[in-house]
LUMPA-346969 format. One line per 4 residues: for each residue z, y, x of N, C-alpha, C. Coordinates in steps of 0.05 Angstrom, whole numbers. Atoms other than C-alpha are relative to their C-alpha. Example, Ala and Ser with C-alpha at 12.3 -4.5 7.8 and 13.67 -1.06 7.14 Angstrom:
BEGIN
0 -24 18 156 -90 246 0 24 18 ~ -1 -24 -16 143 -21 273 14 22 -15
This chain:
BEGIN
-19 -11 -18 744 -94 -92 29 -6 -10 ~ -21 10 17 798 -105 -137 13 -26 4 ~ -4 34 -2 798 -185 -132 5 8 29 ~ -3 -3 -36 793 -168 -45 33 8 3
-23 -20 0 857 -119 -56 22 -31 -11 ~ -25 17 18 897 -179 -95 1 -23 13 ~ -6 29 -17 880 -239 -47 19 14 22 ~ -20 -6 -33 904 -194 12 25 7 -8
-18 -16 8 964 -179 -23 13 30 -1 ~ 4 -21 7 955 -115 -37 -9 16 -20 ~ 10 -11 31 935 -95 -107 23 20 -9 ~ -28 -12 11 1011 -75 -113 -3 30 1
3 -25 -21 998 -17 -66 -10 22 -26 ~ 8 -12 22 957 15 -127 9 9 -15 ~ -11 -6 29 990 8 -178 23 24 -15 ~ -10 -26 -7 1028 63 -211 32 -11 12
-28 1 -10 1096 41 -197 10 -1 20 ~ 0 7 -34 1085 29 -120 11 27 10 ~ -6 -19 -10 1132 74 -103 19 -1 33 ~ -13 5 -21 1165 81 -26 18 8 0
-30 -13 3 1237 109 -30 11 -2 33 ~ -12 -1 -27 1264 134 32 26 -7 12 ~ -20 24 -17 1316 96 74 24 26 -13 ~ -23 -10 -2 1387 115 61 16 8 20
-12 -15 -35 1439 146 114 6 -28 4 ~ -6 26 -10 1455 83 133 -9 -28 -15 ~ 12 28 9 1404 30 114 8 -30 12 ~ -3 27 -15 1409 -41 125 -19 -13 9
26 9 -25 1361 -93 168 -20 -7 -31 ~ 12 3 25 1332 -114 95 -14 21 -16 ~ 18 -29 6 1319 -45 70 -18 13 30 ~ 17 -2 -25 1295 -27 142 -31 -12 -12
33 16 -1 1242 -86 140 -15 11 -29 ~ 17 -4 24 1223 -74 60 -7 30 8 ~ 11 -18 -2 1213 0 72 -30 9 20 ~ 22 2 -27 1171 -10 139 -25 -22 -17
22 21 14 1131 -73 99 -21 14 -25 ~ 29 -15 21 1109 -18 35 -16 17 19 ~ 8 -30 -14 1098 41 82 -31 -24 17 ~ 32 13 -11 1042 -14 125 -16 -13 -21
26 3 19 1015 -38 58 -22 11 -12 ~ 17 -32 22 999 31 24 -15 3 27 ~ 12 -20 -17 975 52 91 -31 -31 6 ~ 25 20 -5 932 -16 102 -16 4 -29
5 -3 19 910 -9 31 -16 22 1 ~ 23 -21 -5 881 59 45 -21 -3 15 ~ 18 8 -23 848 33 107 -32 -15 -14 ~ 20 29 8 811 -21 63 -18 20 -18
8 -16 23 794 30 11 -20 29 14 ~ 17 -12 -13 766 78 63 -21 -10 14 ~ 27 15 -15 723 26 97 -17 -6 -22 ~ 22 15 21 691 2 34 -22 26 -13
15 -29 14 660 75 20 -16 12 24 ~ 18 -19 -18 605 117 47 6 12 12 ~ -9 -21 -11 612 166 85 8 32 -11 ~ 7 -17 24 592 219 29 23 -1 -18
-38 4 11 653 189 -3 29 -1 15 ~ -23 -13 -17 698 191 51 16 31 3 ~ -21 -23 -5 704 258 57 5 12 -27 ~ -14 -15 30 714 278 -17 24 -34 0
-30 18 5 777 215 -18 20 8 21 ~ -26 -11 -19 807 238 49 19 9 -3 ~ -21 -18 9 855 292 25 17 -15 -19 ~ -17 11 17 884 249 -24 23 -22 7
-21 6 -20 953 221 -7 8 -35 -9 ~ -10 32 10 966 156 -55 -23 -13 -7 ~ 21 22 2 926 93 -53 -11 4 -32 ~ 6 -1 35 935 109 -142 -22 18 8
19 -23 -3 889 167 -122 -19 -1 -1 ~ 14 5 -17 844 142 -89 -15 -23 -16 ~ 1 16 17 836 89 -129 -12 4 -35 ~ 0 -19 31 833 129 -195 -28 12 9
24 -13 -14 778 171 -154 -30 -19 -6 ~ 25 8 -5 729 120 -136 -10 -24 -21 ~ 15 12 28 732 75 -208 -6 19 -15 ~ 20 -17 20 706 139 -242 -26 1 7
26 -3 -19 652 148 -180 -13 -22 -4 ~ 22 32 -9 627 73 -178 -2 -11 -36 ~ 7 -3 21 633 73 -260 -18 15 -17 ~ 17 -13 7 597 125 -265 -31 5 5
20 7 -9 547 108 -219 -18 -32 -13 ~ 8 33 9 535 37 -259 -19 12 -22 ~ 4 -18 22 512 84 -321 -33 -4 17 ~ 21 -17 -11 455 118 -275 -12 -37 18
22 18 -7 444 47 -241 -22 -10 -24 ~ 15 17 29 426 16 -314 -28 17 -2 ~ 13 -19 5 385 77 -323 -34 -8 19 ~ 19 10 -19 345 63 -261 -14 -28 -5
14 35 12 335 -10 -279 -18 -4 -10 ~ 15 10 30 306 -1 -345 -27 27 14 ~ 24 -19 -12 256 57 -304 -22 -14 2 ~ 10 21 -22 234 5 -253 -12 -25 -15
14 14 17 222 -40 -303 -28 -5 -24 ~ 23 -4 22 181 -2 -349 -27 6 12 ~ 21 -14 -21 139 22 -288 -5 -28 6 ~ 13 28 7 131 -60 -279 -14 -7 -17
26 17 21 99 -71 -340 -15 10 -6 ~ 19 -14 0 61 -18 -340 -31 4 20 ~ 21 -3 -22 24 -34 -282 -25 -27 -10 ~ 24 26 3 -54 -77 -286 -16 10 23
19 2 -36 -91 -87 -222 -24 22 -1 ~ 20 -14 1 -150 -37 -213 -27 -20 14 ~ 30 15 -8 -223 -64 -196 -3 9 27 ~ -6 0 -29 -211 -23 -131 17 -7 18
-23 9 -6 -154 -57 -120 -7 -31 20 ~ 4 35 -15 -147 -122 -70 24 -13 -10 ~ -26 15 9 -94 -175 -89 19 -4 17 ~ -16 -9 -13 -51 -159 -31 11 31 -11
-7 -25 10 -52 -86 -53 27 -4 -24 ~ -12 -2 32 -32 -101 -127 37 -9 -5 ~ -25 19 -6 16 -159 -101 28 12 9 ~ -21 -13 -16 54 -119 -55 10 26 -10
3 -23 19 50 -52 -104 22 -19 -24 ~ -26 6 18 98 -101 -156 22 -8 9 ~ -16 24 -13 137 -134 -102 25 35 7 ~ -11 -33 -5 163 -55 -84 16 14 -15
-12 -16 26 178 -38 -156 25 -23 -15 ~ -16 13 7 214 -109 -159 20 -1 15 ~ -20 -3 -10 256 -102 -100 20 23 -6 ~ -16 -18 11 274 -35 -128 25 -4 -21
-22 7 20 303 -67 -188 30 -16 14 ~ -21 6 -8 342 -121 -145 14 11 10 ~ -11 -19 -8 365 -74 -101 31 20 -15 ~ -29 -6 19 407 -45 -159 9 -17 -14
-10 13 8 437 -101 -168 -7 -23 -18 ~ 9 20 30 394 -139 -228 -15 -19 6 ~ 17 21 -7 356 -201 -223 -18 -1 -7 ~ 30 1 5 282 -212 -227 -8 -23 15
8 22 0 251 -279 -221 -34 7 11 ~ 32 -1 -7 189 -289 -176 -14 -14 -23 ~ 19 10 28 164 -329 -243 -16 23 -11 ~ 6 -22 19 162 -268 -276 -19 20 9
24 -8 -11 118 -239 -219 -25 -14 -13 ~ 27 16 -11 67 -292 -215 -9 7 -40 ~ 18 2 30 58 -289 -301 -10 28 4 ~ 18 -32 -6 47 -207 -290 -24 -4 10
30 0 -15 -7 -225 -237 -16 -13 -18 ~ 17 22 22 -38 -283 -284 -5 23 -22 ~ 6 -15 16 -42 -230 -339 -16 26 -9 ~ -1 -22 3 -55 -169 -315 -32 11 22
30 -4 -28 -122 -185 -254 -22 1 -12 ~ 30 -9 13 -191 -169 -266 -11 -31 -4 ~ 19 25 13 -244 -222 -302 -8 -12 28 ~ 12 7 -20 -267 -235 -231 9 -20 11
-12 15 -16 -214 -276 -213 8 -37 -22 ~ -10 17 14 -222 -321 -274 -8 -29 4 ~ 4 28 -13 -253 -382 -233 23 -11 12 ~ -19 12 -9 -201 -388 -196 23 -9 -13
-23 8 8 -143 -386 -242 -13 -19 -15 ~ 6 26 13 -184 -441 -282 -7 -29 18 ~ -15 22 -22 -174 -485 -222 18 1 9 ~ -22 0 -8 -114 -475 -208 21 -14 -25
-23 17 25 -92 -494 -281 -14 -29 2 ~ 2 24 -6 -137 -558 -267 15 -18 13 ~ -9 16 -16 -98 -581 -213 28 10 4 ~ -33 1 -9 -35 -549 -215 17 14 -29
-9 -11 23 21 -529 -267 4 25 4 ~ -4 -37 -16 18 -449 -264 29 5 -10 ~ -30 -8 -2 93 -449 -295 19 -1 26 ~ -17 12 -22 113 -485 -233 -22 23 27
7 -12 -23 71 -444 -179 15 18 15 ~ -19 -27 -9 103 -398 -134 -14 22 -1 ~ 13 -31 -2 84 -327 -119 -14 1 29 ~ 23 6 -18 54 -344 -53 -23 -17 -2
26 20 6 17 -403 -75 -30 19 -11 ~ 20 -13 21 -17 -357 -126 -25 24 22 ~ 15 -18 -17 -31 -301 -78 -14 -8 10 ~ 12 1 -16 -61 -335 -33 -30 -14 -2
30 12 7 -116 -375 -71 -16 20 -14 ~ 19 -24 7 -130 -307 -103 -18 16 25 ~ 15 -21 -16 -140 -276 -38 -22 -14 20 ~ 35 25 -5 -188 -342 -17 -22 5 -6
27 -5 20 -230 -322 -73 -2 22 13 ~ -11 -29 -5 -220 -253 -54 -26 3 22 ~ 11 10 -25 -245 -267 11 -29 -5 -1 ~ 17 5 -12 -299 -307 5 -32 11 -27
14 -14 9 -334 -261 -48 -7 22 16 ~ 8 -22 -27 -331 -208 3 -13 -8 15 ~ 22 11 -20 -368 -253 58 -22 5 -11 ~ 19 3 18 -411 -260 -7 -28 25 11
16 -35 7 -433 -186 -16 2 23 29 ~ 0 -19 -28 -425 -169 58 -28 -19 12 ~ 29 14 -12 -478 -226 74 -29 13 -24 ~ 33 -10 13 -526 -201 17 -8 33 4
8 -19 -18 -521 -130 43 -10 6 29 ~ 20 0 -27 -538 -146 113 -31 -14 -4 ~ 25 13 10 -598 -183 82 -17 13 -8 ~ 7 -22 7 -615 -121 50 -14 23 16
10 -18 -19 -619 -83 108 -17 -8 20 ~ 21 14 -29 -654 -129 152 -39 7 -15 ~ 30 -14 23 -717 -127 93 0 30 0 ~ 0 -34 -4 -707 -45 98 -15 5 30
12 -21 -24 -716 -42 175 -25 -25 7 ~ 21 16 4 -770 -98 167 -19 10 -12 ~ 20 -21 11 -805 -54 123 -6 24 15 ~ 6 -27 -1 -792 5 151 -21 -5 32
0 3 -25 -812 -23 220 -37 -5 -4 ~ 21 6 9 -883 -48 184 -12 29 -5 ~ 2 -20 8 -890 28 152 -12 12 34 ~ 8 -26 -28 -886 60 224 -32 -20 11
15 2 -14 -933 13 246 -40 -11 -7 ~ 25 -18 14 -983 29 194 -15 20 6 ~ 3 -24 -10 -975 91 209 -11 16 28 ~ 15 3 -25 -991 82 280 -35 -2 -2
28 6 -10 -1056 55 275 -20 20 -19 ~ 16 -25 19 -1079 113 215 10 16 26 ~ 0 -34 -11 -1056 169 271 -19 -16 18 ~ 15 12 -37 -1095 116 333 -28 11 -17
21 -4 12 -1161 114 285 -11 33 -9 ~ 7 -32 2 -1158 187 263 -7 12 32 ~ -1 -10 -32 -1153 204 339 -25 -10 18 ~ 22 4 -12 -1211 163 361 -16 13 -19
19 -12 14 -1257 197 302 7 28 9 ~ 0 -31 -6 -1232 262 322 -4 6 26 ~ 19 2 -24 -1252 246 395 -29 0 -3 ~ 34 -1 1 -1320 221 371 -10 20 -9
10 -26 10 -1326 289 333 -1 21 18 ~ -1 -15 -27 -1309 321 390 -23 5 20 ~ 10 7 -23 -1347 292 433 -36 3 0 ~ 33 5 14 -1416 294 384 -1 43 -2
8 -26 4 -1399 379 375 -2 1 26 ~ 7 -17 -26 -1390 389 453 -18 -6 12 ~ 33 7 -7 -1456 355 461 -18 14 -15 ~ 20 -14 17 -1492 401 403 6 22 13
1 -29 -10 -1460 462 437 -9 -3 31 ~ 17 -5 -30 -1485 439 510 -28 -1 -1 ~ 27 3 14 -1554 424 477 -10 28 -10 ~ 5 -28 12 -1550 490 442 -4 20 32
-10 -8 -21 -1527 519 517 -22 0 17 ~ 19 -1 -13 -1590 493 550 -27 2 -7 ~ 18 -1 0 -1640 517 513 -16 15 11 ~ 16 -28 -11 -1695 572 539 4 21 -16
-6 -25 10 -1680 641 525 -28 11 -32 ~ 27 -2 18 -1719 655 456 -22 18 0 ~ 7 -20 -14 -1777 687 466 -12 24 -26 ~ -1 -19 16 -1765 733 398 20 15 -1
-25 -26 0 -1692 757 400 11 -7 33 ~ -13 -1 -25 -1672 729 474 17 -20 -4 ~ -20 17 -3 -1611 680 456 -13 -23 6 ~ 5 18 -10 -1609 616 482 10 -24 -25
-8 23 14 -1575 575 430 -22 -16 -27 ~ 21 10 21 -1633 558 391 -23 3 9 ~ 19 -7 1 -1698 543 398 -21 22 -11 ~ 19 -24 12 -1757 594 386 -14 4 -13
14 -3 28 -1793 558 332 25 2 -21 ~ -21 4 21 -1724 561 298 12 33 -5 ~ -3 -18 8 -1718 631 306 -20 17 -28
Protein backbone atom coordinates (compact mmCIF):
# COMPACT_ATOMS: atom_id res chain seq x y z
CA UNK A 1 0.00 0.00 0.00
CA UNK A 2 2.75 2.13 0.79
CA UNK A 3 4.71 1.67 -2.67
CA UNK A 4 0.65 2.35 -4.41
CA UNK A 5 0.51 5.69 -2.04
CA UNK A 6 4.13 6.90 -3.40
CA UNK A 7 3.65 6.16 -7.28
CA UNK A 8 0.28 8.15 -7.05
CA UNK A 9 1.95 10.87 -5.43
CA UNK A 10 0.67 10.64 -2.37
CA UNK A 11 2.73 9.16 0.42
CA UNK A 12 3.30 12.93 1.41
CA UNK A 13 -0.33 13.09 2.53
CA UNK A 14 0.80 10.72 5.52
CA UNK A 15 3.37 11.77 6.68
CA UNK A 16 3.67 13.68 9.90
CA UNK A 17 4.45 16.95 8.58
CA UNK A 18 1.55 17.10 5.96
CA UNK A 19 0.15 19.79 7.34
CA UNK A 20 -2.80 22.18 5.51
CA UNK A 21 -2.60 25.81 6.79
CA UNK A 22 -5.50 27.87 6.12
CA UNK A 23 -5.61 30.53 3.37
CA UNK A 24 -4.81 34.03 4.54
CA UNK A 25 -7.20 37.23 4.34
CA UNK A 26 -6.08 37.81 1.20
CA UNK A 27 -4.45 34.82 -0.45
CA UNK A 28 -2.86 34.73 -3.72
CA UNK A 29 -3.73 32.49 -7.08
CA UNK A 30 -0.50 30.29 -5.94
CA UNK A 31 -1.55 29.82 -2.35
CA UNK A 32 -5.20 29.40 -3.62
CA UNK A 33 -4.09 26.49 -6.02
CA UNK A 34 -1.40 24.90 -3.29
CA UNK A 35 -4.01 24.92 -0.60
CA UNK A 36 -6.90 23.46 -2.87
CA UNK A 37 -4.03 20.74 -4.37
CA UNK A 38 -3.15 19.40 -0.33
CA UNK A 39 -6.84 19.65 0.82
CA UNK A 40 -7.68 17.01 -2.72
CA UNK A 41 -4.61 14.94 -1.80
CA UNK A 42 -5.28 14.23 1.99
CA UNK A 43 -8.83 13.83 0.96
CA UNK A 44 -7.89 11.41 -2.15
CA UNK A 45 -5.45 9.73 0.12
CA UNK A 46 -8.20 8.87 2.52
CA UNK A 47 -10.35 7.67 -0.27
CA UNK A 48 -7.51 5.12 -1.31
CA UNK A 49 -7.02 4.12 2.25
CA UNK A 50 -10.74 3.54 2.79
CA UNK A 51 -11.15 1.41 -0.31
CA UNK A 52 -8.30 -0.88 0.43
CA UNK A 53 -10.09 -2.05 3.85
CA UNK A 54 -12.91 -4.24 4.83
CA UNK A 55 -15.72 -3.23 5.78
CA UNK A 56 -15.12 -4.43 9.55
CA UNK A 57 -12.34 -1.94 9.21
CA UNK A 58 -14.04 0.74 7.79
CA UNK A 59 -16.08 1.53 10.40
CA UNK A 60 -13.49 1.43 13.31
CA UNK A 61 -11.06 4.10 10.74
CA UNK A 62 -14.06 6.35 9.84
CA UNK A 63 -14.03 8.77 12.73
CA UNK A 64 -10.56 9.48 12.34
CA UNK A 65 -9.71 12.84 10.74
CA UNK A 66 -5.86 12.63 9.37
CA UNK A 67 -4.65 10.33 6.70
CA UNK A 68 -1.40 10.06 9.84
CA UNK A 69 -4.30 8.35 11.69
CA UNK A 70 -5.46 6.31 9.71
CA UNK A 71 -2.49 5.22 8.63
CA UNK A 72 -0.95 4.72 12.13
CA UNK A 73 -4.33 2.62 12.71
CA UNK A 74 -4.23 0.12 10.06
CA UNK A 75 -0.05 -0.70 10.23
CA UNK A 76 -0.71 -1.88 13.81
CA UNK A 77 -4.07 -3.86 12.45
CA UNK A 78 -2.37 -5.55 9.30
CA UNK A 79 1.03 -5.99 11.55
CA UNK A 80 -0.61 -7.50 13.87
CA UNK A 81 -2.55 -9.62 11.85
CA UNK A 82 0.87 -10.96 9.99
CA UNK A 83 1.84 -12.41 13.68
CA UNK A 84 -1.59 -14.57 13.77
CA UNK A 85 -1.14 -15.21 9.94
CA UNK A 86 2.46 -16.94 10.67
CA UNK A 87 0.69 -18.65 13.43
CA UNK A 88 -1.85 -20.13 11.13
CA UNK A 89 0.76 -21.21 8.61
CA UNK A 90 2.87 -23.18 10.78
CA UNK A 91 -0.93 -24.88 12.07
CA UNK A 92 -1.83 -25.78 8.46
CA UNK A 93 1.30 -27.12 7.95
CA UNK A 94 1.67 -29.34 10.82
CA UNK A 95 -1.94 -30.66 10.10
CA UNK A 96 -0.12 -31.43 6.43
CA UNK A 97 2.26 -33.63 7.70
CA UNK A 98 0.42 -35.16 9.87
CA UNK A 99 -1.91 -36.51 7.58
CA UNK A 100 -1.43 -40.62 5.86
CA UNK A 101 -4.15 -41.90 3.67
CA UNK A 102 -6.55 -44.42 5.48
CA UNK A 103 -7.29 -47.94 3.87
CA UNK A 104 -10.89 -46.52 3.76
CA UNK A 105 -9.79 -43.84 2.09
CA UNK A 106 -9.93 -43.43 -2.04
CA UNK A 107 -7.15 -41.36 -3.69
CA UNK A 108 -9.49 -38.62 -4.63
CA UNK A 109 -10.57 -38.43 -0.97
CA UNK A 110 -6.96 -38.24 0.50
CA UNK A 111 -5.91 -35.99 -2.67
CA UNK A 112 -8.43 -33.47 -2.25
CA UNK A 113 -8.34 -33.73 1.90
CA UNK A 114 -4.35 -32.16 1.33
CA UNK A 115 -5.20 -29.96 -1.52
CA UNK A 116 -7.80 -28.02 1.21
CA UNK A 117 -5.18 -27.87 3.96
CA UNK A 118 -2.73 -26.58 1.07
CA UNK A 119 -4.87 -23.95 -0.26
CA UNK A 120 -5.33 -22.94 3.33
CA UNK A 121 -1.75 -22.27 3.68
CA UNK A 122 -1.53 -20.26 0.23
CA UNK A 123 -4.37 -18.45 0.95
CA UNK A 124 -2.34 -16.76 3.78
CA UNK A 125 -0.13 -15.73 1.73
CA UNK A 126 2.89 -18.63 1.81
CA UNK A 127 3.91 -20.78 -0.90
CA UNK A 128 3.58 -24.51 -1.26
CA UNK A 129 4.82 -26.37 -4.25
CA UNK A 130 2.59 -29.01 -5.92
CA UNK A 131 6.11 -31.13 -5.70
CA UNK A 132 5.77 -31.13 -2.24
CA UNK A 133 2.20 -32.61 -2.64
CA UNK A 134 2.88 -35.35 -4.97
CA UNK A 135 6.18 -36.58 -2.44
CA UNK A 136 3.38 -36.50 0.65
CA UNK A 137 1.15 -38.75 -1.60
CA UNK A 138 4.29 -41.04 -2.69
CA UNK A 139 5.02 -41.46 1.05
CA UNK A 140 2.24 -41.49 2.90
CA UNK A 141 -0.52 -44.29 0.51
CA UNK A 142 -1.21 -47.67 1.48
CA UNK A 143 1.08 -50.91 0.26
CA UNK A 144 -1.71 -51.46 -2.25
CA UNK A 145 -0.72 -48.94 -4.46
CA UNK A 146 2.88 -50.18 -4.62
CA UNK A 147 2.54 -51.65 -8.26
CA UNK A 148 1.81 -48.82 -9.57
CA UNK A 149 4.24 -46.43 -8.18
CA UNK A 150 6.91 -49.10 -9.32
CA UNK A 151 5.80 -48.33 -12.86
CA UNK A 152 5.60 -45.19 -12.81
CA UNK A 153 9.31 -44.94 -11.56
CA UNK A 154 10.04 -47.36 -14.61
CA UNK A 155 8.86 -45.11 -17.06
CA UNK A 156 8.79 -41.87 -15.63
CA UNK A 157 10.96 -39.52 -13.35
CA UNK A 158 8.61 -39.13 -10.14
CA UNK A 159 10.71 -35.79 -9.23
CA UNK A 160 9.40 -34.45 -12.48
CA UNK A 161 5.64 -35.72 -12.26
CA UNK A 162 2.92 -33.47 -11.65
CA UNK A 163 0.17 -33.84 -9.08
CA UNK A 164 -2.35 -34.78 -11.66
CA UNK A 165 -0.30 -37.17 -13.52
CA UNK A 166 0.15 -39.00 -10.16
CA UNK A 167 -3.46 -38.90 -9.22
CA UNK A 168 -4.69 -40.14 -11.89
CA UNK A 169 -2.67 -43.45 -12.49
CA UNK A 170 -3.39 -44.04 -8.79
CA UNK A 171 -6.95 -43.70 -9.30
CA UNK A 172 -6.58 -46.25 -12.63
CA UNK A 173 -5.30 -48.72 -10.25
CA UNK A 174 -7.86 -47.60 -7.91
CA UNK A 175 -10.38 -48.29 -10.32
CA UNK A 176 -9.62 -51.25 -11.80
CA UNK A 177 -9.15 -53.18 -8.45
CA UNK A 178 -12.58 -52.23 -7.66
CA UNK A 179 -13.98 -53.79 -11.09
CA UNK A 180 -11.65 -56.56 -9.57
CA UNK A 181 -13.55 -57.28 -6.25
CA UNK A 182 -16.93 -56.10 -7.63
CA UNK A 183 -16.62 -58.86 -10.44
CA UNK A 184 -15.49 -61.57 -7.84
CA UNK A 185 -18.44 -60.69 -5.58
CA UNK A 186 -21.01 -60.94 -8.24
CA UNK A 187 -19.41 -64.36 -8.91
CA UNK A 188 -19.98 -65.14 -5.46
CA UNK A 189 -23.41 -64.57 -5.50
CA UNK A 190 -24.36 -66.15 -8.63
CA UNK A 191 -22.68 -69.74 -6.94
CA UNK A 192 -25.03 -68.72 -3.66
CA UNK A 193 -28.31 -68.46 -5.68
CA UNK A 194 -27.08 -71.46 -7.82
CA UNK A 195 -26.88 -73.32 -4.74
CA UNK A 196 -29.45 -72.06 -3.10
CA UNK A 197 -31.74 -72.60 -6.16
CA UNK A 198 -30.38 -76.53 -6.23
CA UNK A 199 -31.23 -76.69 -2.20
CA UNK A 200 -34.95 -75.64 -2.86
CA UNK A 201 -35.08 -78.03 -5.41
CA UNK A 202 -33.98 -80.84 -3.37
CA UNK A 203 -36.17 -79.95 -1.20
CA UNK A 204 -38.99 -80.14 -3.54
CA UNK A 205 -38.78 -83.52 -4.53
CA UNK A 206 -38.18 -84.84 -0.45
CA UNK A 207 -41.72 -82.85 0.27
CA UNK A 208 -43.22 -84.51 -3.65
CA UNK A 209 -41.93 -88.16 -2.42
CA UNK A 210 -43.02 -87.82 1.26
CA UNK A 211 -46.49 -86.76 -0.18
CA UNK A 212 -46.92 -89.63 -2.51
CA UNK A 213 -45.96 -92.22 0.51
CA UNK A 214 -48.25 -90.43 2.67
CA UNK A 215 -50.98 -90.79 -0.04
CA UNK A 216 -50.07 -94.52 -0.41
CA UNK A 217 -50.47 -94.72 3.50
CA UNK A 218 -53.48 -93.19 3.20
CA UNK A 219 -54.85 -94.80 0.79
CA UNK A 220 -53.63 -98.61 2.23
CA UNK A 221 -55.46 -97.38 6.03
CA UNK A 222 -58.74 -96.13 4.27
CA UNK A 223 -58.89 -99.51 2.61
CA UNK A 224 -58.18 -101.50 6.13
CA UNK A 225 -60.86 -99.26 7.73
CA UNK A 226 -63.50 -99.97 4.71
CA UNK A 227 -62.48 -103.70 4.99
CA UNK A 228 -62.81 -103.44 8.72
CA UNK A 229 -66.39 -101.46 7.84
CA UNK A 230 -67.73 -104.36 5.82
CA UNK A 231 -67.45 -107.03 7.83
CA UNK A 232 -70.60 -109.14 9.39
CA UNK A 233 -71.74 -108.14 12.66
CA UNK A 234 -69.77 -110.59 15.14
CA UNK A 235 -71.70 -113.11 16.18
CA UNK A 236 -70.04 -112.89 19.96
CA UNK A 237 -69.99 -109.15 20.91
CA UNK A 238 -72.01 -107.67 17.70
CA UNK A 239 -69.25 -105.17 16.19
CA UNK A 240 -68.56 -105.20 12.81
CA UNK A 241 -64.94 -104.26 12.54
CA UNK A 242 -63.54 -107.57 12.92
CA UNK A 243 -64.12 -110.77 12.09
CA UNK A 244 -65.68 -113.46 14.53
CA UNK A 245 -62.92 -115.89 14.54
CA UNK A 246 -60.88 -112.84 15.61
CA UNK A 247 -63.03 -112.06 18.33
Amino acid sequence: MEAYLDASDLWEAVEDEYVIDPLPENPTLAQIKNHKVKKQRKSKTKSYLFSAVSEEIFTRIMTLKSTKEIWDFLKQEYEGNEKIKGMQVLNWIREFEMQQMKESETIKEYSDKLLRIVNNVRLLGTEFSDTRIVQKILVTIPERFESTISSLENFKDLSNITLSELVYALQAQEQRRLMREEGTIEGALRAKLKLNQGHKGEKKNVQWNNFQKGESSNKWSSKAEDEKANNPPCKYCGKTNHPHFRC
